[in-house]
Structure formats: C-alpha cells, structure tokens
N, CA, C and O of each residue as an XYZ file, in Angstrom:
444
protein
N       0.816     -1.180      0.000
C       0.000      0.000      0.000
C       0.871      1.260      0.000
O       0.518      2.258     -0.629
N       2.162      1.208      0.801
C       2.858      2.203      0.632
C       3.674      2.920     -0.581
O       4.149      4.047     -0.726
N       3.620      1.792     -1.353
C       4.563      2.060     -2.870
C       3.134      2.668     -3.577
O       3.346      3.727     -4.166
N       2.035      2.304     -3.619
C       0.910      2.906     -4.507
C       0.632      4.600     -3.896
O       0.340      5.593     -4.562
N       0.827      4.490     -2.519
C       0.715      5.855     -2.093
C       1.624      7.246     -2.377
O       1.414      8.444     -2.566
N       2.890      6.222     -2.277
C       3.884      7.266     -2.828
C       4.213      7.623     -4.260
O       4.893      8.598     -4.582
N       3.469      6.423     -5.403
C       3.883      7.266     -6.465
C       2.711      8.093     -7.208
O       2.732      8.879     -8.155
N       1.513      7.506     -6.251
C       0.502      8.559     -6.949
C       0.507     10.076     -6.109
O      -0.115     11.049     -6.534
N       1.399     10.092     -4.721
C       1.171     11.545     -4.093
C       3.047     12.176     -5.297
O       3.467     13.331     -5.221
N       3.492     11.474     -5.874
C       4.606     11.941     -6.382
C       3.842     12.316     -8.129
O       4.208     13.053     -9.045
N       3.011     11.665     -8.003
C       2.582     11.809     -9.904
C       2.059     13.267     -9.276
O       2.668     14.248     -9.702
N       0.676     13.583     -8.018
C      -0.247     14.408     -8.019
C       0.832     16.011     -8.264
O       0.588     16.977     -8.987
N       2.226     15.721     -7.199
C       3.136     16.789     -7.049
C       3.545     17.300     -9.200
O       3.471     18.287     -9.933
N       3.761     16.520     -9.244
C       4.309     16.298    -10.671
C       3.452     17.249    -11.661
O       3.953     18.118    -12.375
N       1.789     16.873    -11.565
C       0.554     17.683    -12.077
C       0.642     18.883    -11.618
O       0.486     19.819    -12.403
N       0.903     19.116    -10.287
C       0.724     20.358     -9.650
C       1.404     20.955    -10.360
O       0.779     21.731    -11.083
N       2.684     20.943    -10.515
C       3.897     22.139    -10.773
C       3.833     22.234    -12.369
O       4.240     23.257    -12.919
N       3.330     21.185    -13.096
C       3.274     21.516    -14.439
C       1.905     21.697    -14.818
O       1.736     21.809    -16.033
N       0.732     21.763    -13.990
C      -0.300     22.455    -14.128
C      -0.296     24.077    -15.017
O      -1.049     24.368    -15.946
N       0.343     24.605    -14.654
C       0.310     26.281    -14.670
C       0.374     26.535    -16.288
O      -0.449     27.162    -16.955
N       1.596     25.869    -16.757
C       2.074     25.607    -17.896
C       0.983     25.833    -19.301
O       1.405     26.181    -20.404
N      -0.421     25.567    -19.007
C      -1.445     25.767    -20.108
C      -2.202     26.593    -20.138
O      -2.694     27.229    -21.070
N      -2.407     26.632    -18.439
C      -2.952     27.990    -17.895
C      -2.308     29.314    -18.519
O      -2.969     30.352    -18.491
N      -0.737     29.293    -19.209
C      -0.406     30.961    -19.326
C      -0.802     31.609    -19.972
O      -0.958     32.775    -19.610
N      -1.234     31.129    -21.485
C      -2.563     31.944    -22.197
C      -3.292     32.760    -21.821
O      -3.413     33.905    -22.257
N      -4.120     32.019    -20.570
C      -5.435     32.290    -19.710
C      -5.046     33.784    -19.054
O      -5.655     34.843    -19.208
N      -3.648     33.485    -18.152
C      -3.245     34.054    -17.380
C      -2.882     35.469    -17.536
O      -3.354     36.423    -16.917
N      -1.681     35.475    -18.746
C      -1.632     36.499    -19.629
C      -2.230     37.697    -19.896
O      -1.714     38.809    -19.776
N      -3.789     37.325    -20.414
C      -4.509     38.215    -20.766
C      -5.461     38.821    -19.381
O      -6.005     39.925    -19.380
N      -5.517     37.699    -18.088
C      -6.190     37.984    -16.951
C      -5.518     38.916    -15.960
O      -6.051     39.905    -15.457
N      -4.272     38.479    -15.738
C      -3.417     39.232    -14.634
C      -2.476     39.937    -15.515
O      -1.706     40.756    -15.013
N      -2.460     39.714    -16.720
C      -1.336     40.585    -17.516
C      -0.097     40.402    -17.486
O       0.633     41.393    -17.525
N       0.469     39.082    -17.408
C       1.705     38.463    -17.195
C       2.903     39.184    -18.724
O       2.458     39.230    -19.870
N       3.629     39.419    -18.553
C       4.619     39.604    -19.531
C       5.154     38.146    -19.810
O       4.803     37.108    -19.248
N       5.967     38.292    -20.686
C       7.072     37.050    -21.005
C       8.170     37.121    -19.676
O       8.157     36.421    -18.663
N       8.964     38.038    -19.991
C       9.932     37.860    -18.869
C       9.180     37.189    -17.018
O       9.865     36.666    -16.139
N       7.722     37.449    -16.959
C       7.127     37.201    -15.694
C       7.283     35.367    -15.756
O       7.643     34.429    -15.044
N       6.778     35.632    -17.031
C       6.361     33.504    -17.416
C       7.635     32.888    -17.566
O       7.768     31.677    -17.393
N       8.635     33.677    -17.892
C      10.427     32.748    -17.921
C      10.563     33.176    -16.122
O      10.283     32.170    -15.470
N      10.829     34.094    -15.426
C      10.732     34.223    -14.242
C       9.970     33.160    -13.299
O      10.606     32.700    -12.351
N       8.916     32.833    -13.468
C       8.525     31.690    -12.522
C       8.519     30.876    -13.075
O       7.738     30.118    -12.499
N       9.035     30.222    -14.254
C       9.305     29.227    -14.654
C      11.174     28.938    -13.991
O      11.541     27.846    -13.558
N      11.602     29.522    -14.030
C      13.644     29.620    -13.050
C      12.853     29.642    -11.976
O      12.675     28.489    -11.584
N      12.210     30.559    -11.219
C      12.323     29.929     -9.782
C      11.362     28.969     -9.171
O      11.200     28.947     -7.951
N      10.566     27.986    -10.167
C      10.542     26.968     -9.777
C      11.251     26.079     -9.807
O      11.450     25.174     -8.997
N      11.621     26.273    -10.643
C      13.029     25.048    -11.015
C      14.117     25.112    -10.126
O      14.861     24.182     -9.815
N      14.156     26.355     -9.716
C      15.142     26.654     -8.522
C      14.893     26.112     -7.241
O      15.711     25.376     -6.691
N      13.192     26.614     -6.439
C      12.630     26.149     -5.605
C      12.840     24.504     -5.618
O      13.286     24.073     -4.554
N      12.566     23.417     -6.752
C      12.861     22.411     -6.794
C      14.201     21.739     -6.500
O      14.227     20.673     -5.885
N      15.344     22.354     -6.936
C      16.428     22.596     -6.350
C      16.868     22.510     -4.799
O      17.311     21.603     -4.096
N      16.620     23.549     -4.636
C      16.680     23.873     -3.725
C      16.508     22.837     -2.343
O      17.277     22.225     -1.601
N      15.171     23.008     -2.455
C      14.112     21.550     -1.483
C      14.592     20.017     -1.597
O      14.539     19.237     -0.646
N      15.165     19.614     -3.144
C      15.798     18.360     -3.155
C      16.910     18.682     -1.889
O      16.813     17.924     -0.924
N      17.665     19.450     -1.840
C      19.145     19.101     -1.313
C      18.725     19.273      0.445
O      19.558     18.985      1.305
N      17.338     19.774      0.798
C      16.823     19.739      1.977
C      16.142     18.756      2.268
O      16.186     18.375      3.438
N      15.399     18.119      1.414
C      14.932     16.909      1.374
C      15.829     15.577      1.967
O      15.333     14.964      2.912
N      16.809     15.240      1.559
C      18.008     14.842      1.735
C      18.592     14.626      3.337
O      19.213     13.675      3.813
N      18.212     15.686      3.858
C      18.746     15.626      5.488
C      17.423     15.454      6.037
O      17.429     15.074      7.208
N      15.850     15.696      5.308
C      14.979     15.529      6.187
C      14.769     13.963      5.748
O      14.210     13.268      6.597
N      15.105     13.398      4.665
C      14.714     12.069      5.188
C      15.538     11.069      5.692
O      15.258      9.872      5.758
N      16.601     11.629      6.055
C      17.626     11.203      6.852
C      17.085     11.218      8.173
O      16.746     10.177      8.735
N      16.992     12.280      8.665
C      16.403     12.236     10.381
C      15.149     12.180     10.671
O      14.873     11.770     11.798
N      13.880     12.624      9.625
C      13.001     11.980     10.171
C      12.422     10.895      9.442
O      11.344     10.443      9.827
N      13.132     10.306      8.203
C      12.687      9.095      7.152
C      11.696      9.570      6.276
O      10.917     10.470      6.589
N      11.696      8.829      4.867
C      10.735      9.519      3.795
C       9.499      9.722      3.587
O       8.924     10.404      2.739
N       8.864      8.622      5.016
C       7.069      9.024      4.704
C       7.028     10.818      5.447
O       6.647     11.770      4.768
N       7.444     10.947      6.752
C       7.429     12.144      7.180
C       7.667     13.225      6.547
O       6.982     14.236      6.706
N       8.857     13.138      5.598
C       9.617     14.319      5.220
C       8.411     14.347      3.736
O       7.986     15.460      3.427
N       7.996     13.291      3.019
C       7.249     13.614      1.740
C       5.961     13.663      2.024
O       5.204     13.747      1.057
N       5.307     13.623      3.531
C       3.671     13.785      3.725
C       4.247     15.363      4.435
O       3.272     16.114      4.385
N       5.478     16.123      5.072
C       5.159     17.661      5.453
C       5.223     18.138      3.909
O       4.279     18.660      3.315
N       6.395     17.893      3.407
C       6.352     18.254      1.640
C       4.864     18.604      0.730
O       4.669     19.555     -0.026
N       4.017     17.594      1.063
C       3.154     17.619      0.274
C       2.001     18.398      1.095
O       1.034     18.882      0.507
N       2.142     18.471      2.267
C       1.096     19.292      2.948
C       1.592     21.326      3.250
O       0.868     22.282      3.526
N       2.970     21.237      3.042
C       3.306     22.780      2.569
C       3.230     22.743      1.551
O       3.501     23.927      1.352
N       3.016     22.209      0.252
C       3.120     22.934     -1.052
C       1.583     23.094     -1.500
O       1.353     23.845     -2.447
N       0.486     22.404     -0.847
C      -0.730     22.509     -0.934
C      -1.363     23.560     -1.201
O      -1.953     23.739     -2.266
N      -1.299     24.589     -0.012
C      -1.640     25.565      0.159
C      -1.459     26.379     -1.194
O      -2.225     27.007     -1.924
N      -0.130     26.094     -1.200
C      -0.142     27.127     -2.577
C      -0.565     27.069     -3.943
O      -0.735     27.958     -4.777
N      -0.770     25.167     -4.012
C      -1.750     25.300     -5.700
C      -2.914     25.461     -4.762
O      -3.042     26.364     -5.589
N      -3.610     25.502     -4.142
C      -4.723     26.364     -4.206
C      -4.839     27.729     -4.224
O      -5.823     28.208     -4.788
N      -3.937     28.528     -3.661
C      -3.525     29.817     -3.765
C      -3.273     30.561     -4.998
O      -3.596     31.747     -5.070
N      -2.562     29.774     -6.250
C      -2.776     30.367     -7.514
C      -4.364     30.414     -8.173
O      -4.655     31.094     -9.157
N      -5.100     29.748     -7.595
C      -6.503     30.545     -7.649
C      -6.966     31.801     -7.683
O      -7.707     32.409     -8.456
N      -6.004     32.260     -6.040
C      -6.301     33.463     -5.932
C      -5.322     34.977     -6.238
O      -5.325     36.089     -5.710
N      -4.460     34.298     -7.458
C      -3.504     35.224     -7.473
C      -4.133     36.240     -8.228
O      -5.314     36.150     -8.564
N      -3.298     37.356     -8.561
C      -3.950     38.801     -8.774
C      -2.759     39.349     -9.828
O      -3.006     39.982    -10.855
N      -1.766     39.074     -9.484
C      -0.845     40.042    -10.339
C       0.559     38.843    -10.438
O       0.555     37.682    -10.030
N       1.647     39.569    -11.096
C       2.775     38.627    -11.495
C       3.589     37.919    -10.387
O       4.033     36.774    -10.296
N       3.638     39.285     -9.362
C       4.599     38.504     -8.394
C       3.900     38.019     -7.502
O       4.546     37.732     -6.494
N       2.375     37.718     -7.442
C       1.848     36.419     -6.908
C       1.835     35.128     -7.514
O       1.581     34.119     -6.856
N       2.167     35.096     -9.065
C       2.067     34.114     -9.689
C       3.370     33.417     -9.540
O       3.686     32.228     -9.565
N       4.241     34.874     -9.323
C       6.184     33.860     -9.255
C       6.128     33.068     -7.942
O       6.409     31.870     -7.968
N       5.724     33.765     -6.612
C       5.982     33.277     -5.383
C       4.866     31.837     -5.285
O       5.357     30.880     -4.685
N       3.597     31.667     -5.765
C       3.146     30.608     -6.015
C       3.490     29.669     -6.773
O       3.082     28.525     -6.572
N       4.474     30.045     -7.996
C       5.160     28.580     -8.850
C       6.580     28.138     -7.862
O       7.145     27.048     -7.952
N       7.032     29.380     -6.816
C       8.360     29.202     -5.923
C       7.732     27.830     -5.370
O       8.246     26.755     -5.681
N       6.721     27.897     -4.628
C       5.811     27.762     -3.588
C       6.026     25.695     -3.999
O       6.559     24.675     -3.564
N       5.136     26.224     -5.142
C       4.637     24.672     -5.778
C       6.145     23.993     -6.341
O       6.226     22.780     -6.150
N       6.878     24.393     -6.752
C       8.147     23.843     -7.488
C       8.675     23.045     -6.276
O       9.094     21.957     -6.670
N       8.819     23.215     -4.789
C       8.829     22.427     -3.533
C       8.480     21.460     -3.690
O       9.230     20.543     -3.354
N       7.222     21.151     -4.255
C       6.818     19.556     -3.883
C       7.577     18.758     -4.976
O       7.608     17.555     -4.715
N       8.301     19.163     -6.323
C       9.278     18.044     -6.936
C      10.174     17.625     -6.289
O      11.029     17.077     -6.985
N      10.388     17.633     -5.171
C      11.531     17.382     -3.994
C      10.785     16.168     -3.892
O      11.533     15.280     -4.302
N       9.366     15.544     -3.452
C       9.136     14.591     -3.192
C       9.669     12.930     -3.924
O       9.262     11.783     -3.742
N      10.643     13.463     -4.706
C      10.892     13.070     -5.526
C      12.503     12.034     -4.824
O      13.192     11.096     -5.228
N      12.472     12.669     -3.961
C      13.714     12.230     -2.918
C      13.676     11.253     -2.422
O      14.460     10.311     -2.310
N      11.882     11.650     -1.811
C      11.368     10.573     -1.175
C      11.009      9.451     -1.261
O      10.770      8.549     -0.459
N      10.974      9.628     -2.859
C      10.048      7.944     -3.272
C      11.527      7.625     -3.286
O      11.805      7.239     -2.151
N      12.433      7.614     -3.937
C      13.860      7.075     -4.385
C      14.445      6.922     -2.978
O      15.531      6.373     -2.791
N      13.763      7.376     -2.092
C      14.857      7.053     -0.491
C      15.038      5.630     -0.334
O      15.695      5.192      0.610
C-alpha cells in the first residue's frame, strides 16, 4: 500500500507544478503576465525544486521519507490552491516558488 501511495502523491506533485504551464494563455490576458514574468517563474521553480531536493536529503535522513514527503506535500498545498487566488505577477512567481517544492518529493520515493 505504501509504494501505490507514494507514487501517486509523487505523480499528483508532478501535475501540480506543471499544471500552470497551459494555464499561461489564460493568465496572460487575466493578470497581464509579460514574457519575462512567465520565464521568471518558470527559473524559480526550477530553482525552488532545487533547492528543497538538497533539503529533502537531510529531512529524510532524520526523520525518514514518509514524514519528510507527507510535510512536503502538505506545505506545497496551500499554494496550488492559492494560484486561484492570485492577482498580479509577483503572486504568480511566489506561487510557482511555492509549488516547485513539492518536486523534492521526488527524494522521497527514491529514499
């Protein structure tokens, strides 16, 4: 049960962060995103992902990978629901920061 849990909460992370991706059309013309905004949170998710892997790493070291990939997936939550409520560009960057976190879970299944 545990291998089915972890690669469908690793597929859901996976949807999340490349969710946005079809949405920018939409987005564009709604919040008025520039190009440079849509290459901008596209680097710092990739960064955020970054980032969280190499933290990932010591958290499933000390507290093991179900812990470290069920807090993972319960902080990055918040924030795909939060691009719901974004409004302008640099809510849209700090929400792809936000979501690019949960590809770290990615640590976890491979732990």
């Amino acid at each position: 049960m545990a291998f089915h849990m972890s690669w469908m909460s690793f597929f859901i992370s996976f949807v999340a962060v490349f969710a946005a991706a079809p949405m920018v059309p939409v987005l564009r013309e709604d919040i008025g995103l520039t190009k440079e905004a849509v290459g901008t949170a596209g680097v710092t998710a990739v960064t955020g992902t970054v980032f969280c892997r190499v933290i990932m790493g010591s958290i499933c070291d000390t507290l093991g990978p179900r812990y470290g990939h069920a807090f993972l997936m319960l902080g990055a939550s918040p924030a795909v629901f939060a691009m719901a409520l974004v409004q302008d560009s640099i809510g849209f960057i700090i929400c792809r920061l936000f979501i690019g976190f949960s590809l770290a879970t990615f640590v976890a299944t491979q732990f």
